[in-house]
N, C-alpha and C positions, 0 to 999 in steps of 0.2 A: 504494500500500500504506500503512493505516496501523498505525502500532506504539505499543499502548499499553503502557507499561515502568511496572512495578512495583517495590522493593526485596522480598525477600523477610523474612520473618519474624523476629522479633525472637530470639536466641539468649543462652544464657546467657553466655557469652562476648563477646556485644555488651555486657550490662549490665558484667558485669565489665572494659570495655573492653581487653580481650586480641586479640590480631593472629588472623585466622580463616586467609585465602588460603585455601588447600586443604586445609585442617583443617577437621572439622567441632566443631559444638555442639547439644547437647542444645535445643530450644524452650523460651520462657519459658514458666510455665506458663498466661496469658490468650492464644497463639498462635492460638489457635479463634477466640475475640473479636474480636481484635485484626484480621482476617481478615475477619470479616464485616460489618468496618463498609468495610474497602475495598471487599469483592463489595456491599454497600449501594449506596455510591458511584456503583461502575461500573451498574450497574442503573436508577440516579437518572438517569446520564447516557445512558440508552438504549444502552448498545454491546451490542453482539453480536459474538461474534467466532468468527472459520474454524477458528479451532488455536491453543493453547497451547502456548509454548515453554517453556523454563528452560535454563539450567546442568546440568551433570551432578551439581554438589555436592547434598548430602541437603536442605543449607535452600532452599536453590531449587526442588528438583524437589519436594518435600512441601509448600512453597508453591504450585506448579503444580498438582499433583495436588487439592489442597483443590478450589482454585477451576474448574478441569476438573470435577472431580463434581461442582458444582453445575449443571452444565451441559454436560446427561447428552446423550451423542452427540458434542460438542467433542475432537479429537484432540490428545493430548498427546506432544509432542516433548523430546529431551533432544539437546545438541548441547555439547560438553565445548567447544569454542573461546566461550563463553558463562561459563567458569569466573571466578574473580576472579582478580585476579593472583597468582602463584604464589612467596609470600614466602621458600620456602626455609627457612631455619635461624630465620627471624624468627619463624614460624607460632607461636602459642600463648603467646608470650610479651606481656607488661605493653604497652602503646603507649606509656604515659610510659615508659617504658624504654628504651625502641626508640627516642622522640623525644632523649632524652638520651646516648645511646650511638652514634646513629648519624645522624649530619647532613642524610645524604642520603636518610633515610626520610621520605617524606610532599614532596618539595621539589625531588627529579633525577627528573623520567620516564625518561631513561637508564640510569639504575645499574642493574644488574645485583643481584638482590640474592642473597648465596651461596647456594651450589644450588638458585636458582630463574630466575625471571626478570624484566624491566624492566616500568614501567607502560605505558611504550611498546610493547615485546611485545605485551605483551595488551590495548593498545588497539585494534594495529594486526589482531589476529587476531578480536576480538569484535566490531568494527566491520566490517570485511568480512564475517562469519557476518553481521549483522545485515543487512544492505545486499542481500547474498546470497540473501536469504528473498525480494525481490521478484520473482525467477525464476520461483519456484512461487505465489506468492501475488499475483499484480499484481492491484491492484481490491481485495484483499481486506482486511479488519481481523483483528489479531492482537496476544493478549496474551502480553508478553513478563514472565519474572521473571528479575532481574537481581541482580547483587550493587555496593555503592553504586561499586567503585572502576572497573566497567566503566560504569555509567550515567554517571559524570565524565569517563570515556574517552570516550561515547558525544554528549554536550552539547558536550562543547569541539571537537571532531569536526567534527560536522557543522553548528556553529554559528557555526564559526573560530574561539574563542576560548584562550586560551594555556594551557596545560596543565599547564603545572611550577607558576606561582600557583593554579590550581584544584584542586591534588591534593587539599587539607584541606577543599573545598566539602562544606556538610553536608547530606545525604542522605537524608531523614527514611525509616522505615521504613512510613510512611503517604505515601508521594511517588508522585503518579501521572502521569508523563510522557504527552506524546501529541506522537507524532511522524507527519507526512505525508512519504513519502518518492515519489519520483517522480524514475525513469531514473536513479539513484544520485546522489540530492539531495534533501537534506530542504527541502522549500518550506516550512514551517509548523512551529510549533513554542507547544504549549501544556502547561498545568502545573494538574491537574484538583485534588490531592488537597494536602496539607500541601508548601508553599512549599521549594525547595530555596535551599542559599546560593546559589545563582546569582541568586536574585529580590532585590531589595532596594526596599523599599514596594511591590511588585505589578509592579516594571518590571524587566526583563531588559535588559543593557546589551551589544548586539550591534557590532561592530567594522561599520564601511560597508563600506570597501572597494569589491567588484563589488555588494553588495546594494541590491539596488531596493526601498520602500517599496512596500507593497498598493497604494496610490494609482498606481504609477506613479513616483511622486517619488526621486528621487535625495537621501540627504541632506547637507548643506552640510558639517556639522562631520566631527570626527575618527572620532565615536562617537554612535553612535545610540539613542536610549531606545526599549523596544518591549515594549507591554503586552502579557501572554498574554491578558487574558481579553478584549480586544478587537481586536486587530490578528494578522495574519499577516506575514510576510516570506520570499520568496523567496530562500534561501538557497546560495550557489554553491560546487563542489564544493572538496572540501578532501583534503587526500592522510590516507590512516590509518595514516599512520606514526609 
């Protein structure tokens, strides 16, 4: 199965950088625009895809639905374990606010945050939904629209990498993930559209550990450099919790 993961649209409440979670916000007004240069993109890059997913929230699924009607006969899906994490009391307020106030925002995947829940929660739930899709979809290709705080759930996941240091990774709303998943493992991992902070000069910096180089090769050091736009690596499973 592969999964290509999109951020969803740009919101007025992004620019105003204000805390979303499960609140929604109105589209900036060039949404239409802004949209067609990713359906450009993906077009550029030949994909076709089985079905469309999102989020239940409105800027996901109205980002889905856009790109679905272009691509008349494509079925579109909504699956709420897909939401972004659920800020609680935090929802709509300032982010410098929140970074000032509150320590463990953006820095504990654990905390709990009041009446909502951990980044871990809903790593642990959107990762499995996503993993979950290869039941009904094996073989097949599908575009995913995602919100930035589960795509960082979703990269450090299935990539190994640590997740309390990658909360603040930036997420561009032009980010076009592609993920090959196989038997509940991502083997492959590329990056089509605007560079996420995970990239640094074009290289992605993946932990060894069990992971085998494309080659075959094992690598020597601690950590391993690994270009998207020309290598793959076989990636071995990691718990989503």
């Amino acid at each position: 199965m592969r999964l290509i993961v999109i951020r969803h649209y740009k919101t007025l409440n992004n620019l105003r950088r204000r805390i979303l979670g499960w609140t929604d916000s109105p589209p900036i007004p060039s949404w239409r625009t802004d949209l067609a240069r990713i359906d450009a993109l993906l077009r550029a890059k030949g994909l076709r895809f089985d079905a469309v997913y999102s989020s239940s929230l409105a800027r996901a699924r109205e980002t889905a639905r856009w790109l679905a009607e272009q691509r008349p006969g494509t079925p579109m899906r909504e699956r709420p374990e897909l939401n972004e994490v659920d800020y609680g009391e935090l929802a709509s307020l300032s982010k410098d606010w929140a970074q000032r106030h509150w320590p463990q925002y953006k820095s504990d995947p654990d905390f709990v945050f009041p009446n909502g829940e951990s980044f871990a929660a809903m790593r642990e739930r959107s990762v499995n939904c996503l993993l979950g899709l290869e039941r009904q979809h094996k073989g097949q290709t599908l575009l995913v629209v995602l919100h930035a705080g589960v795509i960082r759930g979703l990269i450090t996941c299935l990539l190994d990498l640590p997740f309390a240091t990658n909360l603040k990774q930036k997420i561009s709303h032009r980010y076009i993930g592609d993920f090959t998943i196989r038997e509940q493992r991502c083997c492959r991992y590329d990056e089509l559209g605007e560079p996420s902070g995970f990239v640094h000069n074009g290289v992605i910096d993946i932990p060894c550990r069990s992971l085998t180089s494309a080659g075959g090769m094992r690598p020597d050091a601690d950590s391993w450099d690994w270009t998207a736009e020309t290598a793959s690596a076989p990636v071995g499973p990691t718990s989503t919790a």
